[in-house]
Residue frames as qw, qx, qy, qz and C-alpha x, y, z in Angstrom:
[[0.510, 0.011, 0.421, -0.750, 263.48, 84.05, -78.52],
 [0.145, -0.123, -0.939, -0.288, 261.73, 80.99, -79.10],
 [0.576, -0.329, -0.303, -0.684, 257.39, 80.28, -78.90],
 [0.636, -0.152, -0.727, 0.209, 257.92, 78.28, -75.61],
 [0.251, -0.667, 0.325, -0.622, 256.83, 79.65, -72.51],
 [0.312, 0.072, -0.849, 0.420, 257.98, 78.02, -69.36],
 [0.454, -0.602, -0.527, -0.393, 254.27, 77.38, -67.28],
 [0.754, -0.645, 0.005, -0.125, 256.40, 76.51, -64.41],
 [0.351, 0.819, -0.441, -0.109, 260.06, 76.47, -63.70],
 [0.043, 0.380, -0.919, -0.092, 261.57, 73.50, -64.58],
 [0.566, 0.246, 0.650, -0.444, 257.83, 72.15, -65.55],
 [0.451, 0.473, 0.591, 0.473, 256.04, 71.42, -68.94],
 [0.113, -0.262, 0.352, 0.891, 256.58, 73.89, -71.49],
 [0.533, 0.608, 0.579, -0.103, 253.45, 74.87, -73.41],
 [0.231, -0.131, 0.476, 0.838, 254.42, 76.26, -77.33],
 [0.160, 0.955, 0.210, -0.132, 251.94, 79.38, -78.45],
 [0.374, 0.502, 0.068, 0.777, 252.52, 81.76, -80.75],
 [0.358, -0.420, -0.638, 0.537, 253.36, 84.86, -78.38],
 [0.284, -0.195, -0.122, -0.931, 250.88, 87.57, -79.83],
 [0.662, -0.335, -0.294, -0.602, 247.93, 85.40, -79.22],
 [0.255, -0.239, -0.676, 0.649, 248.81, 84.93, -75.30],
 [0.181, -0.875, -0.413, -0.174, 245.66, 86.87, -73.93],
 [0.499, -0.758, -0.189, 0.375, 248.18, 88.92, -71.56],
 [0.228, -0.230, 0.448, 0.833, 250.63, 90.01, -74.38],
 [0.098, 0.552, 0.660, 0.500, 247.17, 90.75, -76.85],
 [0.386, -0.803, -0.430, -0.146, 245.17, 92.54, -74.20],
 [0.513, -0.570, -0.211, 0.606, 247.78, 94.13, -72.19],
 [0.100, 0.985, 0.055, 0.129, 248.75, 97.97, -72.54],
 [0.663, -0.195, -0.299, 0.658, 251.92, 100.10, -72.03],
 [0.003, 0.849, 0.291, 0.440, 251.72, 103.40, -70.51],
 [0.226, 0.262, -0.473, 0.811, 253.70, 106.00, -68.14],
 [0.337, -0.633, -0.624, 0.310, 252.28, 105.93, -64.60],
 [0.186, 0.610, 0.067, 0.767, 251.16, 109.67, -64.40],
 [0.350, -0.477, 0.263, -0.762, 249.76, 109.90, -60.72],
 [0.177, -0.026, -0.817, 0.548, 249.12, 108.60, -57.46],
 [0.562, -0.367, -0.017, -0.741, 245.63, 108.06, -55.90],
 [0.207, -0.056, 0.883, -0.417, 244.44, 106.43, -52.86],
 [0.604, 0.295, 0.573, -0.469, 241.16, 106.34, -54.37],
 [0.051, 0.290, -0.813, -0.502, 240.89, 103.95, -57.34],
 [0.826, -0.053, 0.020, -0.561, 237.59, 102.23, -58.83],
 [0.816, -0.178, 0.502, -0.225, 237.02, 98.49, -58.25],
 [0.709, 0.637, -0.198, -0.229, 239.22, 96.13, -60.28],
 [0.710, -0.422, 0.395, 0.403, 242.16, 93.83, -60.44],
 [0.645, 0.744, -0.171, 0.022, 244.39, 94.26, -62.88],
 [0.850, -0.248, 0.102, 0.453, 247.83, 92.69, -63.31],
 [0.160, 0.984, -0.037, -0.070, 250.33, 95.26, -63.41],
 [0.841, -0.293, 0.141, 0.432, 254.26, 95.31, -64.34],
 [0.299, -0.533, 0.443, 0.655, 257.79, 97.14, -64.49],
 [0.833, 0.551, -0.048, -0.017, 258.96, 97.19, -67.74],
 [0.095, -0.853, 0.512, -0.034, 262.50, 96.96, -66.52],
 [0.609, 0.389, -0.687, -0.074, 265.06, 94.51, -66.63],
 [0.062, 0.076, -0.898, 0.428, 264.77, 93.65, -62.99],
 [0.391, -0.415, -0.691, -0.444, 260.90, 92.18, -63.52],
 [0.066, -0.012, 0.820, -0.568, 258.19, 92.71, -61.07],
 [0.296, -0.391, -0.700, -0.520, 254.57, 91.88, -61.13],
 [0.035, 0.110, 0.759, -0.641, 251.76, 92.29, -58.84],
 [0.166, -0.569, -0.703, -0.393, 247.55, 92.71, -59.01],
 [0.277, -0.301, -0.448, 0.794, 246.06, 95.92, -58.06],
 [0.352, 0.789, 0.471, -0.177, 243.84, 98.76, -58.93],
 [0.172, -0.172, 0.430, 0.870, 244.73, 101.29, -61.86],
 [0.269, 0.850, 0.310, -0.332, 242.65, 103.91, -63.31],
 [0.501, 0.466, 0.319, 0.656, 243.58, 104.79, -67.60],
 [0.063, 0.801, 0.175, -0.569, 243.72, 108.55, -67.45],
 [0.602, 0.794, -0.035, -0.073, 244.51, 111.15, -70.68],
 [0.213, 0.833, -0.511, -0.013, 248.14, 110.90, -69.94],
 [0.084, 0.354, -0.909, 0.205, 248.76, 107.56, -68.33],
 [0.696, -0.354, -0.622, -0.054, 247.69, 105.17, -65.52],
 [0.517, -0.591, 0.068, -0.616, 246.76, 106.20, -62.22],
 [0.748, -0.109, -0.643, 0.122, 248.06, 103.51, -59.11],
 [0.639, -0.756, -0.133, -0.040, 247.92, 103.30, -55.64],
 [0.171, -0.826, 0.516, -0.145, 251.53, 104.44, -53.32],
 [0.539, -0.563, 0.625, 0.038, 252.27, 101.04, -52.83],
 [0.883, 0.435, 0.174, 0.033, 252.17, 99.67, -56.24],
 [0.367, 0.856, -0.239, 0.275, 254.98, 101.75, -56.77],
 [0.608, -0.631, 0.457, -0.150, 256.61, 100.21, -53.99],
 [0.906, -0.028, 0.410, -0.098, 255.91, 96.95, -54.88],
 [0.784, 0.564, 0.108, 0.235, 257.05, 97.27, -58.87],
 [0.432, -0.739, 0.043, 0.514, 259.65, 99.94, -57.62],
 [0.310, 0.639, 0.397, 0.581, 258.92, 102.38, -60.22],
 [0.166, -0.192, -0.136, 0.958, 258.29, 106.11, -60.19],
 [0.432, 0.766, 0.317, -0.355, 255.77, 108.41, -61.45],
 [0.249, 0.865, -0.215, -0.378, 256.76, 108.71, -65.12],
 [0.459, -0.193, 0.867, 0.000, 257.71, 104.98, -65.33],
 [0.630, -0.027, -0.441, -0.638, 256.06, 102.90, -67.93],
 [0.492, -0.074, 0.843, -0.203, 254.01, 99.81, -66.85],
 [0.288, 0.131, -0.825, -0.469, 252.64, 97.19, -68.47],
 [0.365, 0.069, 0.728, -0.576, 249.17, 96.10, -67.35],
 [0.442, -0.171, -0.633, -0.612, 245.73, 94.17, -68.59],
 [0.651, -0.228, 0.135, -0.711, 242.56, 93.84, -66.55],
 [0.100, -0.121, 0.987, -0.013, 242.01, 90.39, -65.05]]
């Protein structure tokens, strides 16, 4: 693993240490514990943690055991309940 992150692919390379990326500082991991259609106001970038990546921006609610997302996040990231994601407020 090198400190290079690719901005764009096959673009300029910008070199950061990768703790002090705001999205790798500020982000969480946590097991999705439930489904709700009703989520408060927020974006938040949310992701797999799997080897086949996905990303996406949606709502998510912290609860005591997890995170809280909507039916089709789980689509989208094509997880389960009981998944982890990876997520940080935008």
């Amino acid at each position: 693993m090198t400190d290079e992150v690719d901005v764009i692919d096959a673009g300029p390379k910008i070199v950061a240490p990768l703790n002090e990326l705001i999205p790798v500082k500020e982000s969480e991991v946590k097991p999705v514990s439930n489904i709700s259609a009703d989520l408060p106001e927020g974006r938040w970038i949310i992701a797999n943690t799997k080897i086949d990546y996905r990303a996406s921006v949606g709502q998510l609610q912290e609860t005591a055991d997890g995170v809280a997302v909507q039916e089709n996040m789980l689509q989208a990231l094509e997880i389960e309940t009981g998944d982890h994601v990876r997520y940080f407020k935008l």
